[in-house]
Residue frames as qw, qx, qy, qz and C-alpha x, y, z in Angstrom:
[[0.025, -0.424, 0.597, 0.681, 24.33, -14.03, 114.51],
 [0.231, 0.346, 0.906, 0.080, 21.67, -16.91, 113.24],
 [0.110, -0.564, -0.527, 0.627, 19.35, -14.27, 113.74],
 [0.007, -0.611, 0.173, 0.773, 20.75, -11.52, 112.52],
 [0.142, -0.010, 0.889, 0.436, 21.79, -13.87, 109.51],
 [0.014, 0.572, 0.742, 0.349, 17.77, -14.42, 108.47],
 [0.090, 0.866, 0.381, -0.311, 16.16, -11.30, 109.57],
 [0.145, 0.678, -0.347, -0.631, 18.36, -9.24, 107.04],
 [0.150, 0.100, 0.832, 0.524, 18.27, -12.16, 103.98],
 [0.124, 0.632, 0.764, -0.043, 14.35, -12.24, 104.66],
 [0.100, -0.935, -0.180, 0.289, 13.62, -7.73, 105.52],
 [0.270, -0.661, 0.400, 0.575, 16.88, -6.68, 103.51],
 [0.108, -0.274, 0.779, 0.553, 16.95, -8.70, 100.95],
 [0.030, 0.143, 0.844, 0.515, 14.17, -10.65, 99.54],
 [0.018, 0.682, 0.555, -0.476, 11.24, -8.46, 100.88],
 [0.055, -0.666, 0.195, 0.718, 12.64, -5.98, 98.44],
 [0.090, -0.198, 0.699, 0.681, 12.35, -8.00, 95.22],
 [0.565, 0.227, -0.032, -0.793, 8.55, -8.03, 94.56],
 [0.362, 0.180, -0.911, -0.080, 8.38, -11.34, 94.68],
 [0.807, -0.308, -0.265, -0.428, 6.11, -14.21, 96.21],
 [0.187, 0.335, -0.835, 0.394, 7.29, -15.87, 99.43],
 [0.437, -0.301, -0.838, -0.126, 5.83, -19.16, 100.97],
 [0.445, -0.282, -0.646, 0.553, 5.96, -17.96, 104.58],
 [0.205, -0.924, -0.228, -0.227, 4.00, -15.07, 106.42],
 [0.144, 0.792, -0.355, 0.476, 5.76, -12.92, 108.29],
 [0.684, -0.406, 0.407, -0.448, 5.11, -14.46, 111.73],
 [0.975, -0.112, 0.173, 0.080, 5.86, -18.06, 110.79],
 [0.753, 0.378, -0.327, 0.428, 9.10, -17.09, 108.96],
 [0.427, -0.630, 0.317, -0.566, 9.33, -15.48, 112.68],
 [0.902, -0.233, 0.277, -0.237, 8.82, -19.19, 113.79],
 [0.781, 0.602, -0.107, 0.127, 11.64, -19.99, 111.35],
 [0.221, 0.734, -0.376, 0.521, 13.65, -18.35, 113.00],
 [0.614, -0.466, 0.498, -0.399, 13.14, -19.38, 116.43],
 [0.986, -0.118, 0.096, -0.063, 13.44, -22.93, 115.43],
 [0.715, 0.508, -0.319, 0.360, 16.79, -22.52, 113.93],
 [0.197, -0.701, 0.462, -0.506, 18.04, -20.36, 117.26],
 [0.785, -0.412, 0.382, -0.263, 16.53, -23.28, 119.97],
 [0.989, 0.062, 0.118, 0.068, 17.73, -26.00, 117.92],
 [0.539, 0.517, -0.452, 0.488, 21.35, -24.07, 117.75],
 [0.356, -0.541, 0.494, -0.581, 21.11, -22.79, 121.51],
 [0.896, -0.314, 0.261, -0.175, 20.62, -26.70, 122.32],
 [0.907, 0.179, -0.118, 0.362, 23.67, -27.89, 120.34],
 [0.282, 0.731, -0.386, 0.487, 25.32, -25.29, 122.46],
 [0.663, -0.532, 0.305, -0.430, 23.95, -26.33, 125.65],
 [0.997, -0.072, 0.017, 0.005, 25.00, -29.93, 124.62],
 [0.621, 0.659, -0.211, 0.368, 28.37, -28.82, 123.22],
 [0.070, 0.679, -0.529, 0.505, 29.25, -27.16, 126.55],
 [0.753, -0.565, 0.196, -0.273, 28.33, -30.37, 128.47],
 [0.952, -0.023, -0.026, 0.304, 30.85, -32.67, 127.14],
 [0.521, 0.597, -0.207, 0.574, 33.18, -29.68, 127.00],
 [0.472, -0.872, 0.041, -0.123, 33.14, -28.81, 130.70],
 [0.834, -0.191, 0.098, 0.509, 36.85, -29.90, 131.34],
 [0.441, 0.331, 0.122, 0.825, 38.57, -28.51, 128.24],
 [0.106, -0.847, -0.422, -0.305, 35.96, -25.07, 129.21],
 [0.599, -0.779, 0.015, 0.186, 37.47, -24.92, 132.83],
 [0.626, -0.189, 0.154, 0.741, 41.37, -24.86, 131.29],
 [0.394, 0.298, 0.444, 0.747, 40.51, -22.36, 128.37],
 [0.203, -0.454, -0.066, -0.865, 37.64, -20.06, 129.34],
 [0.348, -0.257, -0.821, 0.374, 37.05, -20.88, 133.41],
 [0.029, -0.217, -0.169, 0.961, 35.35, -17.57, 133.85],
 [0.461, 0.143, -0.337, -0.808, 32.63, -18.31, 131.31],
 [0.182, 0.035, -0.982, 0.046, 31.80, -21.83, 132.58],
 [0.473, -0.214, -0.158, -0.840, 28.20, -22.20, 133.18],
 [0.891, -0.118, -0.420, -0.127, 27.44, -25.91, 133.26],
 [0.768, -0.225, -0.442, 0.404, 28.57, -27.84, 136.69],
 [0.138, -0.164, -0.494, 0.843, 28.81, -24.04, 138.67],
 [0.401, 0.066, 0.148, -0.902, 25.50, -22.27, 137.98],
 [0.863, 0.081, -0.101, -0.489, 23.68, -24.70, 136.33],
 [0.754, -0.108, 0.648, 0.003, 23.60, -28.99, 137.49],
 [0.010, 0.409, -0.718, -0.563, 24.15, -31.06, 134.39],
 [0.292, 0.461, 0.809, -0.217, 20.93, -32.59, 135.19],
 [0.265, 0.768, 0.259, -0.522, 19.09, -29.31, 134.42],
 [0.130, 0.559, -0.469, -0.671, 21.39, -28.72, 131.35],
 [0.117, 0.071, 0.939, 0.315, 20.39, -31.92, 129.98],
 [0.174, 0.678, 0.663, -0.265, 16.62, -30.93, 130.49],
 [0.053, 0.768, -0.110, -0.629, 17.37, -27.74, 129.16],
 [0.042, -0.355, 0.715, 0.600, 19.05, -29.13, 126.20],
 [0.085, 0.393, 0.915, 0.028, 15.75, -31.76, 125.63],
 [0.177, 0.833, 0.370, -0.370, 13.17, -28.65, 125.68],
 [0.098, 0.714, -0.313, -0.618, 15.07, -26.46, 123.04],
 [0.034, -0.272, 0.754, 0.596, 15.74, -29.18, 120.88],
 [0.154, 0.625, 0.753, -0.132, 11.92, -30.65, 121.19],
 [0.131, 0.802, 0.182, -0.553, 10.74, -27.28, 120.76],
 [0.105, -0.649, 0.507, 0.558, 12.93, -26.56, 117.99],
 [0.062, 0.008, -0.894, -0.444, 12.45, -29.57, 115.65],
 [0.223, 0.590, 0.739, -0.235, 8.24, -29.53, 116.55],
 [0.140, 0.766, 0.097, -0.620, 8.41, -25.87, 115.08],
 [0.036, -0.387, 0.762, 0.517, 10.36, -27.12, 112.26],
 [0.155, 0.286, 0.863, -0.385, 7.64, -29.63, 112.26],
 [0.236, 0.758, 0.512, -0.330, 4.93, -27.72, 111.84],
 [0.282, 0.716, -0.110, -0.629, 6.33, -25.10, 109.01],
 [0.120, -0.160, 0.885, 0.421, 7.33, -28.08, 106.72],
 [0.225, 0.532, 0.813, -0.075, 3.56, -29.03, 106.95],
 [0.144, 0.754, 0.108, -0.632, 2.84, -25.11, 106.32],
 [0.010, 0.585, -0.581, -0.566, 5.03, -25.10, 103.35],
 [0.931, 0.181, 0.242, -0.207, 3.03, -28.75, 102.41],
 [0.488, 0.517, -0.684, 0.164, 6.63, -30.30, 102.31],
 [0.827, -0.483, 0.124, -0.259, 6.07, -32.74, 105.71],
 [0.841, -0.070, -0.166, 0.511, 9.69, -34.45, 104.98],
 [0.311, 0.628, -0.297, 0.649, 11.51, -31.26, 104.94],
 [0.683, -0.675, 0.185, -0.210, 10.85, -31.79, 108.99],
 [0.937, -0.109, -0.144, 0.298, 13.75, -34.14, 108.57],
 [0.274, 0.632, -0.141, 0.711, 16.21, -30.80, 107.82],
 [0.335, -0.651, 0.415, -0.540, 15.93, -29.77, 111.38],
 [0.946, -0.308, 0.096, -0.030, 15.72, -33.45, 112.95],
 [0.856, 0.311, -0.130, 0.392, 19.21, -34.04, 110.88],
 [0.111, 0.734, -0.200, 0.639, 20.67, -30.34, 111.73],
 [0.606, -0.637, 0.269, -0.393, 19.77, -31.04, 115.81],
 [0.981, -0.009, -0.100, 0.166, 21.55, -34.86, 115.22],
 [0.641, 0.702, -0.006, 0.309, 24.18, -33.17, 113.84],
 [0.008, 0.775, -0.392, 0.496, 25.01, -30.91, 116.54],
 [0.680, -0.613, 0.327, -0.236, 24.69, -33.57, 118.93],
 [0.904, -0.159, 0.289, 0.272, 27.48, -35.77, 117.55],
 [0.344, 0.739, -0.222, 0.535, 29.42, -32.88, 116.54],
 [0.316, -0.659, 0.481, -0.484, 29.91, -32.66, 120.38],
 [0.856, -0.341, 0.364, -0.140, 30.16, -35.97, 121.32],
 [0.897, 0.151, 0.402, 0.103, 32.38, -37.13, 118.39],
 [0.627, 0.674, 0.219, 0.324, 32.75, -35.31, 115.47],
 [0.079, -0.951, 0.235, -0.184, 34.72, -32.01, 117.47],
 [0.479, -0.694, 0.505, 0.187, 37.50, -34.12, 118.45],
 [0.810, 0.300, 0.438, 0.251, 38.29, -34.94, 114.84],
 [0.130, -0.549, 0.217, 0.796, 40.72, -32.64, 113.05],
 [0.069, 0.029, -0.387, -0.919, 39.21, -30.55, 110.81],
 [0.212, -0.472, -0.826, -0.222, 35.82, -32.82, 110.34],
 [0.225, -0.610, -0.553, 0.521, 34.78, -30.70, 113.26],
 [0.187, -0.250, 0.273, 0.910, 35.65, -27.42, 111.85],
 [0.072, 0.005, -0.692, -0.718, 34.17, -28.00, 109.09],
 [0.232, -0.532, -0.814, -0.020, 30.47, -29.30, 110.63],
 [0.053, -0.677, -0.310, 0.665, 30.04, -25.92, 112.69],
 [0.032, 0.309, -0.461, -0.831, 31.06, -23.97, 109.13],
 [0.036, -0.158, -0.863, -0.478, 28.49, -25.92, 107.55],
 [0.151, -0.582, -0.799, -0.002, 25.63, -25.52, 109.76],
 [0.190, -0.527, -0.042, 0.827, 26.25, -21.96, 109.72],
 [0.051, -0.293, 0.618, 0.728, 25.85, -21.84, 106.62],
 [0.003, -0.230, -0.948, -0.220, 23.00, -23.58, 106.10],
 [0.117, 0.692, 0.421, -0.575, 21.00, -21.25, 108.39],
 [0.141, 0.506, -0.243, -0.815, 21.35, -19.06, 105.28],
 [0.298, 0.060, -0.801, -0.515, 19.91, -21.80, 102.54],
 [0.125, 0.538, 0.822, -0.137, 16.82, -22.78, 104.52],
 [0.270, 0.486, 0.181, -0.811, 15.87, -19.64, 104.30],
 [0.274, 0.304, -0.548, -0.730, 15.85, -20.24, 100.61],
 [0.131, 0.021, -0.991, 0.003, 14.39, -23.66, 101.17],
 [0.028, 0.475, 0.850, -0.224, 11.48, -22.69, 102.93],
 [0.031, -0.482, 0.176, 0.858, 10.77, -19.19, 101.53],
 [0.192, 0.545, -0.520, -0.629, 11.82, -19.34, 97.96],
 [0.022, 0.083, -0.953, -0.291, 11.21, -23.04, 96.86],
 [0.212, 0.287, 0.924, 0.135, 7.88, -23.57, 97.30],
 [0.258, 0.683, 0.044, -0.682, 6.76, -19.87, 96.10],
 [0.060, -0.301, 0.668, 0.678, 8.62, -21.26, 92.57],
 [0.655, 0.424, 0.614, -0.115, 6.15, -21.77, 89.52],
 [0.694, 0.428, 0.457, 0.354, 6.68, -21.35, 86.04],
 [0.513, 0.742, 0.057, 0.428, 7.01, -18.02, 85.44],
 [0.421, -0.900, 0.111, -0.014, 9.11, -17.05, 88.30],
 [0.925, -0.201, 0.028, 0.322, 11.25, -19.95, 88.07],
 [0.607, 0.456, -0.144, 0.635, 14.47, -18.21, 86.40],
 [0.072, -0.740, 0.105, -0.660, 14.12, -15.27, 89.05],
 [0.828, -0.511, 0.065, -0.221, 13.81, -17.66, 91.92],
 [0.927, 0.159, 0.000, 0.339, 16.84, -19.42, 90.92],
 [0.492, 0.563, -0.096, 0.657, 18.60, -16.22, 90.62],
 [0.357, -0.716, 0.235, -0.552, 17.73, -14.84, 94.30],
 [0.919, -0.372, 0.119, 0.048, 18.63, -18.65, 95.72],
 [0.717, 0.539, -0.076, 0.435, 21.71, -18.22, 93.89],
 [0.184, -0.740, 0.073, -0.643, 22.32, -15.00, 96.10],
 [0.729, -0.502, 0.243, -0.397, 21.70, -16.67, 99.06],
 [0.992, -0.105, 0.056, 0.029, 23.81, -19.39, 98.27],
 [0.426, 0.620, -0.246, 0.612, 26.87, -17.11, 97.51],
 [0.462, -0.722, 0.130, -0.498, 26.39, -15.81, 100.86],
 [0.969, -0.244, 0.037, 0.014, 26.22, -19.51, 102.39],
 [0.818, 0.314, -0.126, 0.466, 29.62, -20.19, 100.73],
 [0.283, 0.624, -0.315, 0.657, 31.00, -16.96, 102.19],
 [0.612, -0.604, 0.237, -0.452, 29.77, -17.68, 105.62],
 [0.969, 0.096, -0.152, 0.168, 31.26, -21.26, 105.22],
 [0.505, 0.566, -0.239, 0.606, 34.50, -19.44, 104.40],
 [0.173, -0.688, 0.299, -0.638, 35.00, -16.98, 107.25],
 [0.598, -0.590, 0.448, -0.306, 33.73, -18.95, 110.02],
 [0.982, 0.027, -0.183, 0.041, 35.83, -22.02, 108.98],
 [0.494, 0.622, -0.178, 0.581, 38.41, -20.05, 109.15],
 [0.373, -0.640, 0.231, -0.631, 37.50, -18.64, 112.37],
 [0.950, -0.243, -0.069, -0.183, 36.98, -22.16, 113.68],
 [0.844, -0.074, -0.254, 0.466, 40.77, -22.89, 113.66],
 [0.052, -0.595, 0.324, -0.734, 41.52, -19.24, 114.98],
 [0.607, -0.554, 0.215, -0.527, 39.66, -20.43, 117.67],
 [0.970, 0.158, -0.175, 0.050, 41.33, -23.92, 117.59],
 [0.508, 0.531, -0.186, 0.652, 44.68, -21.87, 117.98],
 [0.302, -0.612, 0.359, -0.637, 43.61, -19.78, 121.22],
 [0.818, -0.401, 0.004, -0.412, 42.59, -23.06, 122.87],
 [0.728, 0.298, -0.608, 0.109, 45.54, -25.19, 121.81],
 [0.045, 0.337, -0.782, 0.522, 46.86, -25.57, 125.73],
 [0.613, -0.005, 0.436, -0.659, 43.67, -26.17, 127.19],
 [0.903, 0.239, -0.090, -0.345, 42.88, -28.82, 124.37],
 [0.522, 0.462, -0.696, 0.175, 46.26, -30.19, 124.32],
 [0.381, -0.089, 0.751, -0.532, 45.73, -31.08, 128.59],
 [0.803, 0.099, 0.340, -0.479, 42.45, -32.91, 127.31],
 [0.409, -0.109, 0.849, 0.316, 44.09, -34.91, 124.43],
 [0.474, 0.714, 0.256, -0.447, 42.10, -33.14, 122.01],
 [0.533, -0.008, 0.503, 0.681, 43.08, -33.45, 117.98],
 [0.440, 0.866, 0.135, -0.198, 42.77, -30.59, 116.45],
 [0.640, 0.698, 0.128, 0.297, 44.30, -28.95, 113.58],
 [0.123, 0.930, -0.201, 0.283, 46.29, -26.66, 115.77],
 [0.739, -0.487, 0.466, -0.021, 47.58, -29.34, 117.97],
 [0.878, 0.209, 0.338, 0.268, 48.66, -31.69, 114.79],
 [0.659, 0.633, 0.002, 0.406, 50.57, -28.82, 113.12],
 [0.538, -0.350, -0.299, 0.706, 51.44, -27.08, 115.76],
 [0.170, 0.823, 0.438, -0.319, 50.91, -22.89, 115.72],
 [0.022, -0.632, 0.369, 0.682, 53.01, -21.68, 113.27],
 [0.115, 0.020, 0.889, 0.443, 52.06, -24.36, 110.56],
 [0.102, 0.662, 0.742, -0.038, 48.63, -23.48, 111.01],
 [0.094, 0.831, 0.271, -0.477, 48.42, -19.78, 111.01],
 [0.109, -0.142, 0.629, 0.756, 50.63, -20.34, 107.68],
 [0.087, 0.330, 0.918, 0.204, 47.48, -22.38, 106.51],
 [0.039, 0.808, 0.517, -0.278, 44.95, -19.73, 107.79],
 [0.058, -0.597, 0.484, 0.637, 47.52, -16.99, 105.52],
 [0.059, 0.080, 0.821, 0.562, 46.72, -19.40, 102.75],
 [0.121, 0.697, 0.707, -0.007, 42.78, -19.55, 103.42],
 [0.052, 0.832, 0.240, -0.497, 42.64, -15.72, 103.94],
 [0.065, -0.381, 0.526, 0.758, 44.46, -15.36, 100.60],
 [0.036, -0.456, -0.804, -0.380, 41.94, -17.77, 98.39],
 [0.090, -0.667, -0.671, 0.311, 39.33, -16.01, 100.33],
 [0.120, -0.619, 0.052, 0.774, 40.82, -12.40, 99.74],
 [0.007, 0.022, 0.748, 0.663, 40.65, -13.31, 95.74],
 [0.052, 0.489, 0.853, -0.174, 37.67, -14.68, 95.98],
 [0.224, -0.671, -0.343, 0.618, 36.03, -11.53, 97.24],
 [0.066, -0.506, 0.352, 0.784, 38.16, -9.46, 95.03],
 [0.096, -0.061, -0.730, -0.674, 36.59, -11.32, 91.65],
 [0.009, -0.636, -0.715, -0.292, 33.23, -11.43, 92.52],
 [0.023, 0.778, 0.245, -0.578, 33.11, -7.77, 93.66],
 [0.070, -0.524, 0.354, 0.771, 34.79, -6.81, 90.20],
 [0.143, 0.069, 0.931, 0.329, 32.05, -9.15, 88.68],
 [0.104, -0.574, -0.782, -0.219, 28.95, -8.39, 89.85],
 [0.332, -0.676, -0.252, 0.607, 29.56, -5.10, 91.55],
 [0.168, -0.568, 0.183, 0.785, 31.92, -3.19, 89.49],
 [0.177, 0.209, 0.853, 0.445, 30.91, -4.68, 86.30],
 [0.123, 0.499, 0.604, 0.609, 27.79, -3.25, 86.73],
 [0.019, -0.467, 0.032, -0.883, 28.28, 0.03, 87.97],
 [0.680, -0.570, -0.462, 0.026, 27.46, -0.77, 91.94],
 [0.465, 0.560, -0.417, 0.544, 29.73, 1.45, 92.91],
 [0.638, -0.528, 0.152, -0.539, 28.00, 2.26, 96.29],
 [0.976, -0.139, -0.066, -0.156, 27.89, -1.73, 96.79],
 [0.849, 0.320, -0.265, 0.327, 31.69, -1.73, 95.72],
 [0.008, -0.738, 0.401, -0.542, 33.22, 0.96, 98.29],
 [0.866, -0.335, 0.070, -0.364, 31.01, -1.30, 101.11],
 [0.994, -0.055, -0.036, 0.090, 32.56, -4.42, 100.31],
 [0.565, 0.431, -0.345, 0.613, 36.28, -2.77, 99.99],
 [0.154, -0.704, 0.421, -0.550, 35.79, -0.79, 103.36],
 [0.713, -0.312, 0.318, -0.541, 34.05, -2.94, 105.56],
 [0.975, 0.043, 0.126, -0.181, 34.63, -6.50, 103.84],
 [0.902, 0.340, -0.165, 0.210, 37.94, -6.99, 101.91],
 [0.098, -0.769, 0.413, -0.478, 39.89, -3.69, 103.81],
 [0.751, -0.370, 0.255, -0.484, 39.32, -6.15, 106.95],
 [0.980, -0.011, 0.175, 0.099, 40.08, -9.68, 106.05],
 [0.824, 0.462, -0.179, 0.276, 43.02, -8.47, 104.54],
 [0.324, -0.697, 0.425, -0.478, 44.18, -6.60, 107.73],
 [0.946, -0.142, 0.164, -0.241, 43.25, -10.41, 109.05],
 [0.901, 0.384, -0.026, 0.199, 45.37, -12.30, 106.74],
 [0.429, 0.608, -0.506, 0.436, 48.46, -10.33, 107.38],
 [0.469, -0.595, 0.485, -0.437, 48.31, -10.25, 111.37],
 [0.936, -0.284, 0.088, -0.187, 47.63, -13.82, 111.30],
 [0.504, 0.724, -0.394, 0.256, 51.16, -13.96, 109.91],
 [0.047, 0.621, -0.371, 0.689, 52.79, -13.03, 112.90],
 [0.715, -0.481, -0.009, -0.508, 50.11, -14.19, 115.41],
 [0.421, 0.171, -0.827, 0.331, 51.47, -16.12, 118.34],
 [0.214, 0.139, 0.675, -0.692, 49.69, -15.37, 122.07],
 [0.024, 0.456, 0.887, -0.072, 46.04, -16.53, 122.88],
 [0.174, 0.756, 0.318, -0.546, 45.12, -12.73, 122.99],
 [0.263, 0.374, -0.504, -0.732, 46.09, -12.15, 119.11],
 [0.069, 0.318, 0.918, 0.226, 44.10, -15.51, 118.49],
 [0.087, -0.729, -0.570, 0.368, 41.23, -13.97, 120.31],
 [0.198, 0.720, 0.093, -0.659, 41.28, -10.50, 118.74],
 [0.175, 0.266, -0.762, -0.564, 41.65, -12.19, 115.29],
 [0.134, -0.303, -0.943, -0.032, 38.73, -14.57, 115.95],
 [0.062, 0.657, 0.566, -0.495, 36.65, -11.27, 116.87],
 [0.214, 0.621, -0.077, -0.750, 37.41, -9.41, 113.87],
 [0.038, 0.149, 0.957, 0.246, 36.39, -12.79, 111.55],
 [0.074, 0.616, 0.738, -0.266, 32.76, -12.30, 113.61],
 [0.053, -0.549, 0.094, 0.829, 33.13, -8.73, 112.41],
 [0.033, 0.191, -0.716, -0.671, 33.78, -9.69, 108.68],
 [0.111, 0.298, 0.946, 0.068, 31.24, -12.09, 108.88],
 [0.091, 0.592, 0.517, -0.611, 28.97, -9.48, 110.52],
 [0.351, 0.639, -0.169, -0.663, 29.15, -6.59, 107.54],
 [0.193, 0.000, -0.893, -0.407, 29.53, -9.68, 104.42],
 [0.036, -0.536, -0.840, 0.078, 25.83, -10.38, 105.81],
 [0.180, 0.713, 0.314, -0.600, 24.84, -6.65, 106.49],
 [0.056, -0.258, 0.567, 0.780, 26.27, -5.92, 102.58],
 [0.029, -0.368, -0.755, -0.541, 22.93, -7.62, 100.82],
 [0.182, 0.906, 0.373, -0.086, 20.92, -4.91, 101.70],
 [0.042, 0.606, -0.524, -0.597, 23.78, -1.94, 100.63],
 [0.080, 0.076, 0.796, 0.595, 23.64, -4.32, 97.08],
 [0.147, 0.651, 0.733, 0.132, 20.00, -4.41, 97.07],
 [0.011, -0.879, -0.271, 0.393, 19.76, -0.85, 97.53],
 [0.233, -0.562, 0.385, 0.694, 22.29, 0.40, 95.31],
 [0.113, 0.129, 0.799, 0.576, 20.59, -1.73, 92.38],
 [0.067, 0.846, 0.490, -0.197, 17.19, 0.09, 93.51],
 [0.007, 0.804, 0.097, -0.587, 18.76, 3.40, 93.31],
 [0.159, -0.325, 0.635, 0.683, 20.46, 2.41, 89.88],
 [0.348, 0.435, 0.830, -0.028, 17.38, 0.95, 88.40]]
C-alpha cells in the first residue's frame, strides 16, 4: 500500500501539474524503496516481540520462530533498516537538506518502540501506525515539492502540498479506524497476553459504538469536502468516484460495524477499510483528470 500510496501521488498526481519537482524519476524510485525497507523492518521487528500474541490470533501466518530463527529476523530487521535510513541518507543530501536524514532515522525509531512499547498502550499505539501511514504521503511532499518551491511557484506549491496533506489526514482517518477493527478481531488472543488495548478496556460492543461514531465524523467529513471542492466546481466525474467507490463504502462500513460481533465480521470489515483506503488514494488521479478534461 506504501507503494502504491507514492507511485500514484508522484505518476497520478503531481507529474500532471506542469510543475518542477526536486527528485528524478529514479531517485524518487529510491524514495520509495527507503520508505518500504524501513516499513518492512518495523514489520519484521513488530512480528518479533509479537510472536506469542501471533501464535493465539493468526498461528497460520507465523513466520518468525517456525521458518525463520529470531537470530536471522533480527539480522534481517538490521539490513532493511540500515539500508533504508542510508537511502534516506543519501536523497536528503540530493535534495541539499542533509538533516532531513533525521525523518527516516526518527520514522525507523519510531517503529521500533511502537513494538516494543508504544503497541501495548491503548490507543497511543493506534494512533503511531495511523500516523506513519500517513506520513508516507507528506514526504512525498517534503522531498518533491519543498525544495522545487521559489518565488513564483510558491502559492501553487502550497496548493498541491495542501492536496497531499488532505489525503494524509484521510489516510490517518481510515486506517486508525482500521487499527481498532483490527484491535477487535484480536481481542482473545491479546486478552491471553495481557495486552491493553482499546478493545480489551471497553470491551466489544463499547468500541464498535466508538468506531459507529468515527465512521460517522468521517462519513461527513467526506460528504463536505466532496460538495466543496468537487461539486462546487462542477467535478462531477470526480464526484460519482468518490460517492461509488469512497463514501457508498464506508458507509456500508459504519452500519455493519453496528452489529459486528465474531472475529470474521472484524476481519471482513478491516478488509473493506484497506479497500476504502485503496480507491480514496486511487481518486487523485480521477480528480486530476476530470479538472484536465474540464479545463
Amino acid at each position: 500500500m506504501l507503494a502504491f500510496m507514492q507511485l500514484i501521488f508522484r505518476y497520478g498526481f503531481l507529474k500532471l501539474q506542469n510543475i518542477p519537482l526536486a527528485l528524478s524519476d529514479w531517485q524518487y524510485g529510491l524514495l520509495i524503496l527507503s520508505t518500504v525497507l524501513i516499513a518492512a523492518a518495523g514489520y519484521v521487528i513488530n512480528n518479533i516481540f509479537d510472536q506469542d500474541t501471533d501464535l493465539e490470533n493468526k498461528p497460520d501466518r507465523v513466520i518468525i520462530g517456525k521458518t525463520i530463527s529470531e537470530s536471522s529476523a533480527y539480522n534481517i530487521y538490521a539490513v532493511l533498516n540500515i539500508s533504508g535510513v542510508a537511502i534516506g541518507f543519501y536523497l536528503s543530501n540530493v535534495i541539499v537538506k542533509p538533516s532531513f536524514a533525521a525523518i527516516f532515522i526518527l520514522i525507523a525509531a519510531t517503529l521500533y518502540i511502537y513494538a516494543t512499547s508504544l503497541k501495548q498502550m491503548m490507543v497511543l499505539g493506534n494512533i503511531v501506525v495511523a500516523l506513519l501511514l500517513a506520513f508516507s504521503v507528506v514526504i512525498i511532499g517534503i522531498f518533491d515539492l519543498y525544495p522545487a518551491i521559489d518565488a513564483e511557484n510558491q502559492l501553487l506549491m502550497a496548493n498541491l502540498f495542501s492536496v497531499l496533506l488532505d489525503y494524509a489526514l484521510f489516510a490517518f482517518l481510515i486506517n486508525f479506524i482500521r487499527e481498532i477493527v483490527k484491535d477487535l478481531e484480536d481481542i482473545e488472543g491479546d486478552t491471553n497476553q495481557g495486552m491493553n488495548t482499546l478493545a480489551i478496556a471497553l470491551g466489544i460492543a463499547k468500541t464498535t459504538k466508538l468506531i459507529f461514531a468515527l465512521g460517522l465524523v468521517s462519513i461527513v467529513a467526506l460528504f463536505v469536502y466532496t460538495k466543496t471542492y468537487f461539486v462546487n466546481n462542477n467535478l462531477f466525474i470526480a464526484t460519482l468516484y468518490s460517492f461509488m467507490f469512497v463514501l457508498a463504502p464506508l458507509i456500508f462500513f459504519t452500519i455493519k460495524i453496528w452489529t459486528a460481533k465474531s472475529k470474521e465480521e472484524f476481519c471482513t470489515l478491516s478488509i473493506l477499510l484497506k479497500w476504502i483506503l485503496f480507491f480514496g488514494i486511487l481518486s487523485i488521479v480521477i480528480i486530476t483528470l476530470n479538472i484536465k478534461h474540464n479545463a
